[in-house]
C-alpha positions as CSV (number, residue, x, y, z in Angstrom):
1,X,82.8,83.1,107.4
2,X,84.8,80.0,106.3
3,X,83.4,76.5,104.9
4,X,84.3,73.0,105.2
5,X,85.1,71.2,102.5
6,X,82.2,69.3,103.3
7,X,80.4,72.3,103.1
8,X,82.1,73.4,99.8
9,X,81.8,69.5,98.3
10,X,78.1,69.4,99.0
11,X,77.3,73.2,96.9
12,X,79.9,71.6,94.1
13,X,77.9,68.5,94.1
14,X,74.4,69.8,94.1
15,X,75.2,72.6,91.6
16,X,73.7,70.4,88.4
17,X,70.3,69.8,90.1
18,X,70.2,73.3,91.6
19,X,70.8,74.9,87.8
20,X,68.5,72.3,86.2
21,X,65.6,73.7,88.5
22,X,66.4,77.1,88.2
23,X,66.1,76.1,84.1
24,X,62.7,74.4,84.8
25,X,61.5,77.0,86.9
26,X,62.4,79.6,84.0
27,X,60.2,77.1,81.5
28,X,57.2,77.6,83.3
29,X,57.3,81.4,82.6
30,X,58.8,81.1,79.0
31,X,57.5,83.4,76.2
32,X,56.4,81.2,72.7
33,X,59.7,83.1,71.5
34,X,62.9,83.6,72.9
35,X,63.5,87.4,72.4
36,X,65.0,89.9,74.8
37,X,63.7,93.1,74.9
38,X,60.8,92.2,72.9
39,X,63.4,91.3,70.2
40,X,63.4,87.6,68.9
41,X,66.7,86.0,68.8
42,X,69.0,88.4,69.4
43,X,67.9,90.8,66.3
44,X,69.2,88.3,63.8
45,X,67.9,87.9,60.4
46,X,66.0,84.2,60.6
47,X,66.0,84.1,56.7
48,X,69.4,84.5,56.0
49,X,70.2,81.4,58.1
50,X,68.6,79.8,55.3
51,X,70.0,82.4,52.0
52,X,73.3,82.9,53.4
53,X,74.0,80.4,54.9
54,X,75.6,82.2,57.9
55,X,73.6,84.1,60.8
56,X,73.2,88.3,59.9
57,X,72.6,90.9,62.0
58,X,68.6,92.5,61.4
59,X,68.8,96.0,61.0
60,X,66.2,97.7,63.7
61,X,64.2,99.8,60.7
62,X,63.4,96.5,59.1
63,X,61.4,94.5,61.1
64,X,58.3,92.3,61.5
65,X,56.3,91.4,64.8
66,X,54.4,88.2,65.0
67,X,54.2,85.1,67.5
68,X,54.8,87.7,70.2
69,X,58.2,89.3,69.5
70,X,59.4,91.8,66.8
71,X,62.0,90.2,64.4
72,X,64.6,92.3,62.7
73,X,65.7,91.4,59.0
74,X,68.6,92.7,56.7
75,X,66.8,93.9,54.0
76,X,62.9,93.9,53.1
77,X,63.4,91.3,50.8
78,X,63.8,89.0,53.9
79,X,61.4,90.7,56.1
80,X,58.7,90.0,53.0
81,X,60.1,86.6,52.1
82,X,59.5,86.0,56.5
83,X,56.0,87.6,56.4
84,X,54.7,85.2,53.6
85,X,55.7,82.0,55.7
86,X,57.1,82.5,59.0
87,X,56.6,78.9,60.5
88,X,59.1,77.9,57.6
89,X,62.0,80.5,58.5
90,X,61.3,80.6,62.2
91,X,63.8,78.4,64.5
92,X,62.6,75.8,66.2
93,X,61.2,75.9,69.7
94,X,60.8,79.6,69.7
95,X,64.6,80.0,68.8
96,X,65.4,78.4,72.4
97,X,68.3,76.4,73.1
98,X,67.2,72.8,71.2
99,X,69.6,71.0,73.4
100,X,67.5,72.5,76.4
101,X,64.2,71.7,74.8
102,X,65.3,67.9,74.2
103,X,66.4,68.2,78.2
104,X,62.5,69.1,79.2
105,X,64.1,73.1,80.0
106,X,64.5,76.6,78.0
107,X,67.6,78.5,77.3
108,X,68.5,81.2,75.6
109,X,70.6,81.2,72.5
110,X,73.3,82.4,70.4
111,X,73.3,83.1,66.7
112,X,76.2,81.3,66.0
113,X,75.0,78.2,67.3
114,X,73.0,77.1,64.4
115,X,71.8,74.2,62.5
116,X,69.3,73.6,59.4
117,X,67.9,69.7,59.7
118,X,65.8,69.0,57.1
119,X,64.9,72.4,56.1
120,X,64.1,73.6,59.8
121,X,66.6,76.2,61.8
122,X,67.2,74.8,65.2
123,X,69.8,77.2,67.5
124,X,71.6,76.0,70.3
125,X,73.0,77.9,73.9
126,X,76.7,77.8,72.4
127,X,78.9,76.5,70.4
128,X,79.8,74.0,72.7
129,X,76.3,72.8,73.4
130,X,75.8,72.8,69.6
131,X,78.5,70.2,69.6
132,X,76.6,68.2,72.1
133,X,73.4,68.3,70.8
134,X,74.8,67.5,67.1
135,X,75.7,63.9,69.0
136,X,72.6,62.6,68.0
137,X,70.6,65.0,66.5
138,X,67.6,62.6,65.4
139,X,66.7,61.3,69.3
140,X,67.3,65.0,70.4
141,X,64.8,66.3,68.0
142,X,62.9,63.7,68.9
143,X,63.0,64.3,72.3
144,X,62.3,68.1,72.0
145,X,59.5,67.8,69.6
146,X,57.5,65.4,72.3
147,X,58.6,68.3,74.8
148,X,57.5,71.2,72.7
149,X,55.6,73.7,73.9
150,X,54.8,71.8,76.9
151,X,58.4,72.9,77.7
152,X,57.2,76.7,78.2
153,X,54.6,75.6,81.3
C-alpha cells in the first residue's frame, strides 16, 4: 500500500489532537495515583525527594499502601516519617505528569523529573517536559490545581 503525501501530511498534521485525545481519554480512567503495577511512582522513595534531595529507589520489603497504591521506601525511617503525614511527602496530582495536569490530561512520570515548590513534590513526564513546565511554574500550578482531580474523570 503507498500514501500520498497528502495522505502522509494530513496523519503528520492531525497527530497533536489525535495524542491529546488519546491523553484525555486515558484521564477519564485515571487511578487517584499514578502507580504501575499497583506500585506508586515507579517504586521511588517520596520522602527522600524531600531528605536527599535526589529521587531513591524504594526497596520492595519496605513499603506502605495508602490512597490506592503501595509505596516503596529506602529505609523504615522514611516509610514511618510517610505514614505520619502522607499528603505532605506525596507528589502532587497523584505523582502524574504536572505539565499534563495544567494541560487538563494525565501522564505518567519519571523520577528524575522532579521539583519541590513551596514544600510540595510535583514530577513531570521527562526531563524535557520538566523544562517546559518550569517556564512558568506559578500559572501551571495554577492551572493544574483548578484541574485537579477533575483531571482523573
Amino acid at each position: 500500500m503507498s500514501y500520498s503525501r497528502r495522505h502522509c501530511l494530513g496523519l503528520f498534521v492531525s497527530a497533536p489532537a489525535l495524542l491529546l485525545s488519546v491523553g484525555r481519554a486515558k484521564a477519564a480512567t485515571s487511578p487517584p495515583v499514578y502507580r504501575e503495577n499497583g506500585i506508586a511512582i515507579d517504586g521511588t522513595d517520596a520522602v527522600a525527594y524531600f531528605t536527599q534531595r535526589a529521587p531513591l529507589a524504594g526497596t520492595p520489603s519496605i513499603t506502605l499502601d495508602w490512597n490506592g497504591a503501595t509505596w516503596r521506601f529506602a529505609d523504615t525511617e522514611n516509610r514511618t516519617t510517610f505514614a505520619a503525614n502522607p499528603t505532605a511527602y506525596s507528589p502532587q496530582y497523584g505523582g502524574y505528569c504536572a505539565y499534563a495536569v495544567s494541560k487538563n490530561y494525565t501522564a505518567p512520570t519519571v523520577p528524575e523529573a522532579w521539583r519541590i515548590v513551596d514544600g510540595k513534590l510535583y514530577l513531570n513526564f521527562s526531563l524535557r517536559v520538566r523544562k517546559i513546565w518550569e517556564r512558568d511554574i506559578p500559572s501551571r500550578i495554577a492551572a493544574a490545581d483548578r484541574n485537579w482531580p477533575g483531571v482523573l474523570g
